[in-house]
C-alpha positions in Angstrom: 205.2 149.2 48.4 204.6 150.4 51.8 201.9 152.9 52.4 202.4 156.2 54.2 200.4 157.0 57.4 198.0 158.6 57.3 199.8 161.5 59.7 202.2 161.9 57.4 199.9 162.1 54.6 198.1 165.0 56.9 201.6 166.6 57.2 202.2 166.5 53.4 199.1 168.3 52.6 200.0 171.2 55.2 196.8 172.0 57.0 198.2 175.0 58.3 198.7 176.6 54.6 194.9 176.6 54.1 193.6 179.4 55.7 194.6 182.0 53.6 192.6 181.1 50.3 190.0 179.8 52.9 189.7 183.4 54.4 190.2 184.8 50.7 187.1 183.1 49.9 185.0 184.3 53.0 186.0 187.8 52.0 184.6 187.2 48.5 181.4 185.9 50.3 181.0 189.0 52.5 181.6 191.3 49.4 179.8 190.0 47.2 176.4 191.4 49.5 174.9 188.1 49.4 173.7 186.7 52.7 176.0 183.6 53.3 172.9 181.8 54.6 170.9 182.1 51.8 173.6 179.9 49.7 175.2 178.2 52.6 176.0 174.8 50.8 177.9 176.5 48.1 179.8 178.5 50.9 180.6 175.2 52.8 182.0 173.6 49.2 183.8 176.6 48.3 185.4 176.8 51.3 186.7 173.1 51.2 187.5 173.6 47.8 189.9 176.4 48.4 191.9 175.0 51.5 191.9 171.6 52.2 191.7 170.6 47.8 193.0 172.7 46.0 195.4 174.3 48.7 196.4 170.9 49.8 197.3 169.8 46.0 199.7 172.9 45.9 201.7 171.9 48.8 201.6 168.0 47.8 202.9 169.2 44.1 205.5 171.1 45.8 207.1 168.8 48.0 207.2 166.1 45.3 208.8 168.8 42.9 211.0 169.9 45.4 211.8 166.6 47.3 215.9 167.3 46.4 215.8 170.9 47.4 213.6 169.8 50.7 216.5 167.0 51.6 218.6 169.5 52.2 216.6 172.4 54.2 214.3 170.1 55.9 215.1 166.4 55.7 212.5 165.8 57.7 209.7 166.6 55.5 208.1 163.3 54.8 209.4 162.7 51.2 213.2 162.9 52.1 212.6 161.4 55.4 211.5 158.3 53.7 207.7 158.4 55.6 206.4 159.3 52.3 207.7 156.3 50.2 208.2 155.6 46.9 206.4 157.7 44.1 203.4 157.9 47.0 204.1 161.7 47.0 203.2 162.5 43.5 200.2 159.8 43.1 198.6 161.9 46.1 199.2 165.6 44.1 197.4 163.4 41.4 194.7 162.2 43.4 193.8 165.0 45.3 193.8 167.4 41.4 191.1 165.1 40.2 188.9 165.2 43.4 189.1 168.9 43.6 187.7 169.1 39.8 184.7 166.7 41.2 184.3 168.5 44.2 184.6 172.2 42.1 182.3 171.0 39.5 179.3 171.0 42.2 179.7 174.9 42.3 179.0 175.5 38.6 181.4 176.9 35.8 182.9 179.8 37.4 183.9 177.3 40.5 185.1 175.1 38.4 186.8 177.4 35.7 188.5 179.1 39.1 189.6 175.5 40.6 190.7 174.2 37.0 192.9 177.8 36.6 194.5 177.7 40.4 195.3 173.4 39.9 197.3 174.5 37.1 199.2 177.2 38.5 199.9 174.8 41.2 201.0 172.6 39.1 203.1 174.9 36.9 204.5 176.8 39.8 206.1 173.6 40.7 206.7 171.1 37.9 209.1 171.0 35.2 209.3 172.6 32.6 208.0 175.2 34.0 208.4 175.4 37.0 207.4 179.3 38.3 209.1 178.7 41.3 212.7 179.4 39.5 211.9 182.6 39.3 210.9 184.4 42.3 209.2 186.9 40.9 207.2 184.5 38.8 206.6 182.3 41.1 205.6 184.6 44.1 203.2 186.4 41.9 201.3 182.8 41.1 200.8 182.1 44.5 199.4 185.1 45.0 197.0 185.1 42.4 195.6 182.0 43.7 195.7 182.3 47.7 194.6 186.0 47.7 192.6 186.8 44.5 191.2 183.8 42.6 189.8 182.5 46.3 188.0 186.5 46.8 186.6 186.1 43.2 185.6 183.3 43.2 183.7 183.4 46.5 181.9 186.8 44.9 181.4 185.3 42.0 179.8 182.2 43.5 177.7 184.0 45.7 176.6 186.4 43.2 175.4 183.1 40.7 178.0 183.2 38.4 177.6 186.9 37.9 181.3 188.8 37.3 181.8 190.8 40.1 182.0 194.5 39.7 185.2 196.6 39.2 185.5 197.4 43.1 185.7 193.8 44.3 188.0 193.1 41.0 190.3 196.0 42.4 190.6 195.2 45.8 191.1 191.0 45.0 193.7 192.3 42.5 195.8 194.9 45.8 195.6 191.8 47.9 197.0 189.7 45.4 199.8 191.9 44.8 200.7 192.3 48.6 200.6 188.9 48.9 203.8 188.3 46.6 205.4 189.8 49.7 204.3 187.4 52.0 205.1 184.5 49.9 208.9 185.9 49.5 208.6 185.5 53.8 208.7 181.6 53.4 211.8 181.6 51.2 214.0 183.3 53.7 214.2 179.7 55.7 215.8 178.0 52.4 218.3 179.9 50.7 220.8 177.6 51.3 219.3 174.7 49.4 217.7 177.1 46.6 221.5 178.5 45.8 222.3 175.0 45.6 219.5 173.7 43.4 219.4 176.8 41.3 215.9 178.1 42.6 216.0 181.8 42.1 213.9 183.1 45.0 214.1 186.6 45.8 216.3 186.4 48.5 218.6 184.4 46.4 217.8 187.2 43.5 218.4 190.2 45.8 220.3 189.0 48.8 218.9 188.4 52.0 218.5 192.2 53.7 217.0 193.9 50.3 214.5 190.9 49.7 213.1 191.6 53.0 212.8 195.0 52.0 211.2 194.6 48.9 208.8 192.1 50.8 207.5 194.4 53.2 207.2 197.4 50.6 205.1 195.2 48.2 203.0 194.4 51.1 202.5 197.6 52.7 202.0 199.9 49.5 198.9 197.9 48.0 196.8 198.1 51.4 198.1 202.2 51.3 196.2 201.9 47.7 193.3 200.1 49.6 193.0 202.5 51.9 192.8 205.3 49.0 189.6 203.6 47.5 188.1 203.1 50.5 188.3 206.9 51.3 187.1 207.4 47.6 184.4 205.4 48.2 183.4 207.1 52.0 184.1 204.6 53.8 186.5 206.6 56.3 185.7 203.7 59.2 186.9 201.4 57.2 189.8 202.9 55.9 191.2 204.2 59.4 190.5 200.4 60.3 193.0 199.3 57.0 195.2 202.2 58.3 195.4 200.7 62.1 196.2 197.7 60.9 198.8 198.8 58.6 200.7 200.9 61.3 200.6 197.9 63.4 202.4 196.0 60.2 204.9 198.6 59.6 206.2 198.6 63.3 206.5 194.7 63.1 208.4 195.2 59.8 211.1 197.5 61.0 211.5 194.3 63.5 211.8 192.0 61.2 214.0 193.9 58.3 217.0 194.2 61.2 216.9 190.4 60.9 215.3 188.9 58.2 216.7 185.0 58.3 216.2 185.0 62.2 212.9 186.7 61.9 210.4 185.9 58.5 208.6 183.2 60.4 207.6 185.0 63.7 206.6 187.8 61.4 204.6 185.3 59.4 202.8 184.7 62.4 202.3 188.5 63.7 202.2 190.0 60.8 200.0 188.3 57.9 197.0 188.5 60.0 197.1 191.7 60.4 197.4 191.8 56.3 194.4 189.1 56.2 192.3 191.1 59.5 192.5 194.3 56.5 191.1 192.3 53.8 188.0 191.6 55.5 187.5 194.6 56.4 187.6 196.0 53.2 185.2 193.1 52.0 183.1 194.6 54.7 183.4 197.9 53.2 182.2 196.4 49.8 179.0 194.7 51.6 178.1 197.9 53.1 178.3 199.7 49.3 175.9 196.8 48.2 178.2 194.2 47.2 178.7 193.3 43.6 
């Protein structure tokens, strides 16, 4: 059997999808209080753990799990193209689960037990039976979970040796998780045709195209409103009216993107999820000022 370049091997594995849980985890670092210098080699590991392992798994998973849906919104991913050949696609989602656990186990139990926990929702989101990805709801909610909040506890939590952080950092991992089930409905705007077809139920399947993106952008917007409420509860009014700037800037890309959501998700994905992202660290920032976990 022919091997696959090692390009397309690099395209598989979707370099561009790992800054999210890599910037999840740098906002754990900065909240948990815990000068990043003082355990830089864990901060190093965990941030290769979270982007270019376990990240990079997810997306291999996926494209081998949705190589029949893929043929028919974007042949020229490299399974239905034929780059990726044979069963090369799933032996690498294999492969690269396995050295994640090795590389994870270097950061102790709660690194490991947070790699083991976001390799299985990967895995589940995306392989029969079960397969989260059916339902939209589901399935958004997973990847959130694992890009937004396991990455920010897990980076406090690592920081903090192995210590549970508090019930502030808890809150504000679980807000950015939930707003992040709207940015995952944004990448499913570009495949509804195939995901009718194949009976994937996103939400703009579920819902229909204009009330999906409507839905997106509320679950978005009102868990950085309830950011902004704790940080104001905790006097941090700098750093609220920072979440608040940042959020008004979000809201006036939304009503841009709601007139045309099919046309639109992906330049919004560009404009707008930093903006989301730019708000978590500053709430992690917040956190460090309050003392961290």
């Amino acid at each position: 059997m022919s091997r696959p370049a090692l390009s397309t091997v690099t395209e598989l594995l979707k370099p561009i999808t790992w800054f999210p849980p890599m910037w999840a985890f740098a906002c754990g670092v900065v909240a948990s209080g815990v000068s990043p210098v003082e355990r830089w080699p864990m901060v190093l590991v965990g941030v290769l753990l979270a982007g270019p392992l376990v990240c990079a798994t997810s997306q291999a998973v996926n494209d081998w799990f949705d190589r029949h849906v893929d043929a028919i919104n974007e042949p020229h991913r490299p399974i239905p193209s034929g780059r990726m050949p044979g069963r090369w696609g799933l032996y690498i989602a294999i492969g690269w689960s396995v050295l994640s656990l090795l590389v994870a186990s270097a950061l102790g139990p709660w690194g490991f037990g947070a790699a083991l926990v976001g390799l299985v929702l990967a895995w589940a989101y995306s392989a029969p039976p079960i397969r989260l990805k059916l339902n939209g709801w589901l399935g958004n909610a997973a990847c959130g979970l694992c890009y937004e909040g396991l990455a920010w506890v897990t980076g406090a939590a690592v920081m903090a040796g192995g210590t549970i952080p508090d019930a502030r950092s808890l809150g504000l991992a679980a807000l950015y998780s939930l707003g992040a089930h709207g940015i995952m409905t944004l990448n499913d705007f570009k495949s509804v045709e195939g995901d009718r077809r194949m009976g994937v139920g996103s939400l703009p399947v579920r819902l229909g195209i204009d009330r999906a993106a409507r839905v997106a952008c509320w679950t978005m917007a009102l868990p950085q409103v309830a950011v902004i409420g704790l940080l104001l509860s905790w006097e941090r009014p700098a750093h609220a009216a920072g979440v608040a700037a940042l959020l008004v800037a979000q809201a006036a890309l939304m009503r841009w993107f709601v007139a045309s959501p099919s046309r639109r998700a992906l330049p919004y994905s560009g404009f707008g999820v930093p903006l989301f992202v730019a708000g978590m660290m500053v709430s992690a920032f917040a956190l460090r000022s309050l003392g961290g976990n």
